[in-house]
FIMAR-376792 format. One line per 3 residues: number of its first residue (from 1); for each residue x negated, y negated, z of C-alpha. Coordinates in nm, 3 decimals, m for minus. Example, Ala and Ser with C-alpha at 12.3 -4.5 7.8 and 13.67 -1.06 7.14 Angstrom:
BEGIN
1> m1.230/0.450/0.780 ~ m1.367/0.106/0.714
***
This chain:
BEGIN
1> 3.846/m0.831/4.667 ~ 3.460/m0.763/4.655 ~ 3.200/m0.947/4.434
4> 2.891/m0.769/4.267 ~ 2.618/m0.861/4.097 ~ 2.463/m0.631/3.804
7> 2.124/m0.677/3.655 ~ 2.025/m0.513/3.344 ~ 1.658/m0.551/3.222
10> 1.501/m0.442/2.871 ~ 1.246/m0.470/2.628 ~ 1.228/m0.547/2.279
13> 0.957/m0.381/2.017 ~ 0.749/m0.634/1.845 ~ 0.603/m0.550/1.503
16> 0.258/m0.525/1.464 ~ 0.075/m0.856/1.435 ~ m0.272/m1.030/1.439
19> m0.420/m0.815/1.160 ~ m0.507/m0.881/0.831 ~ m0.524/m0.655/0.465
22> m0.785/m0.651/0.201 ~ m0.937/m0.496/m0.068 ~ m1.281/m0.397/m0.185
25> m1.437/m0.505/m0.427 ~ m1.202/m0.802/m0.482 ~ m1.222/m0.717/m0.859
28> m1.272/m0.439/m1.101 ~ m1.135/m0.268/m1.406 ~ m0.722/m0.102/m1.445
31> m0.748/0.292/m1.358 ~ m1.165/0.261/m1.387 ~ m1.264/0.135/m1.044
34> m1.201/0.240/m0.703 ~ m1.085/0.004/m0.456 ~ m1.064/0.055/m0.107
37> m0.753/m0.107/0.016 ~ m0.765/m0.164/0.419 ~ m0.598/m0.336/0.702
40> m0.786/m0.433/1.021 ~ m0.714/m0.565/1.355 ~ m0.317/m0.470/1.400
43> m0.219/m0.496/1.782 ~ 0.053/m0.306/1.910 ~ 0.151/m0.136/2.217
46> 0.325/0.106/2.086 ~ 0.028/0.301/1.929 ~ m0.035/0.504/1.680
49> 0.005/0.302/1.385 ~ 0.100/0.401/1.046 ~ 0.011/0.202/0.718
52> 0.114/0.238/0.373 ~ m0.039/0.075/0.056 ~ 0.184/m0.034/m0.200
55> 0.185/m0.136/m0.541 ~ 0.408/m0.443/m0.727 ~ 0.487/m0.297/m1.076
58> 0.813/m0.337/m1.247 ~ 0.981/m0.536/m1.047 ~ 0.914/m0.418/m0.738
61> 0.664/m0.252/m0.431 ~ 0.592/0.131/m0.546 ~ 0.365/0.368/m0.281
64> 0.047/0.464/m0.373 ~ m0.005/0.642/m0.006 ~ 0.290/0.685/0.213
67> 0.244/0.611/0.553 ~ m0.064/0.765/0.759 ~ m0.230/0.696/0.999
70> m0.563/0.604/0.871 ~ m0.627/0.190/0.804 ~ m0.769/0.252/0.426
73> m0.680/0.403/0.139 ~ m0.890/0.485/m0.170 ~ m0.725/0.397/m0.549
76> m0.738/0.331/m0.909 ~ m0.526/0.052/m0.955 ~ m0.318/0.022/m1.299
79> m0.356/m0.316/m1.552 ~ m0.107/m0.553/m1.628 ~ 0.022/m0.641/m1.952
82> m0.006/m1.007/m1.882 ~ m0.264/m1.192/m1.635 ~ m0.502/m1.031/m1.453
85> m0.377/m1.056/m1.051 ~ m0.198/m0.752/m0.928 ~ 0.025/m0.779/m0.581
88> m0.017/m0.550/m0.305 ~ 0.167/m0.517/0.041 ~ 0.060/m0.331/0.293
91> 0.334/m0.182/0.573 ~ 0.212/m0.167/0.915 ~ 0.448/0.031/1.167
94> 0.434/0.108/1.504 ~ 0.544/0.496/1.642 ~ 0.882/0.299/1.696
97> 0.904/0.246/1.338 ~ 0.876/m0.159/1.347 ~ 0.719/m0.327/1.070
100> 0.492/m0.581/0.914 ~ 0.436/m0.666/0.550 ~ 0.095/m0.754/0.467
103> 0.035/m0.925/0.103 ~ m0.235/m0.964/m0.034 ~ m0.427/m0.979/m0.438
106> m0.694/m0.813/m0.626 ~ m0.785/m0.877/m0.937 ~ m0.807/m0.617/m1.211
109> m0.911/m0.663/m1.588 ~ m0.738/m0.510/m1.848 ~ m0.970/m0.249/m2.095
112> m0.862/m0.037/m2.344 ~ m0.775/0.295/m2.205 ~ m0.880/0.638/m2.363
115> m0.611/0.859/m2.302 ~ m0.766/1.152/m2.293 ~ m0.956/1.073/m1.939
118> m0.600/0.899/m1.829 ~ m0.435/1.243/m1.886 ~ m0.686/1.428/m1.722
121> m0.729/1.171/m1.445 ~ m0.315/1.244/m1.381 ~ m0.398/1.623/m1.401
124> m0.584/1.606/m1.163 ~ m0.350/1.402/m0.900 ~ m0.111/1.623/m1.006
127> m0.291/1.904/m0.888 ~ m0.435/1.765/m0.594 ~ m0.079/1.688/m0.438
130> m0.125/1.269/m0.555 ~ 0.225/1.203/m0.693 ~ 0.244/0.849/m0.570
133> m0.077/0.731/m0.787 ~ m0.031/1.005/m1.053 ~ 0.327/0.808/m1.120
136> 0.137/0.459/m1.122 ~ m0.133/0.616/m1.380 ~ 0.158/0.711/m1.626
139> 0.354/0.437/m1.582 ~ 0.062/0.167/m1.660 ~ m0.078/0.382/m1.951
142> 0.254/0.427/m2.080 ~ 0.291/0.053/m2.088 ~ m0.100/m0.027/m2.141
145> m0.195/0.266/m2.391
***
């Protein structure tokens, strides 16, 4: 009878970690001003990495860029009918496709809207290839007009 000895040896992927998300300005007005939503300082190996900014609204985490490559991502963000803090999560992934959730708050006061510059704000998404933030527009005004 012979004896053997086998040896197997393999790595795991770790999400990205170590980074953090913001936004900026902090605070500013529903589908009036534009924040610039980034996330900084991600480490990962397994390079490139691929972010997408999200948006909490009815119930649950809605896209507003899909993932891409580039850390920031320029929006209107949409009201809420009650309170004034709106959730955001940011999804980090590596080109293995592991992930981290980044959350993190801004601030945006509720104004009446005129419709007309809503519609033509959406128009224009629409037309530009934005379906992810043309749906937030006419979901909030729906709700908020």
């Amino acid at each position: 009878l012979a004896k053997g000895i086998a040896k197997v040896t393999f790595s795991t992927n770790l999400a990205p970690r170590l980074g953090t998300c913001t936004s900026s300005p902090k605070s500013g007005g529903a589908l009036s001003t534009n924040f610039r939503l980034s996330c900084d300082d991600w480490e990962d190996t397994d390079i490139p990495l691929q972010y997408d900014f999200q948006v909490f609204q009815a119930g649950t985490y809605n896209s507003l860029s899909g993932f891409q490559e580039r850390n920031y991502y320029w929006s209107l963000l949409p009201g809420k009918v009650r309170g004034t803090n709106i959730s955001l999560c940011a999804v980090i992934k590596d080109t293995f496709g592991a992930k981290t959730y980044s959350i993190f708050f801004v601030s945006v006061e509720q104004r009446k809207l005129n419709l007309d510059s809503v519609g033509n704000a959406i128009d224009s998404l629409i037309s530009g290839g934005d379906f992810n933030v043309a749906s937030v527009y006419l979901f909030r005004s729906c709700w908020l007009g």
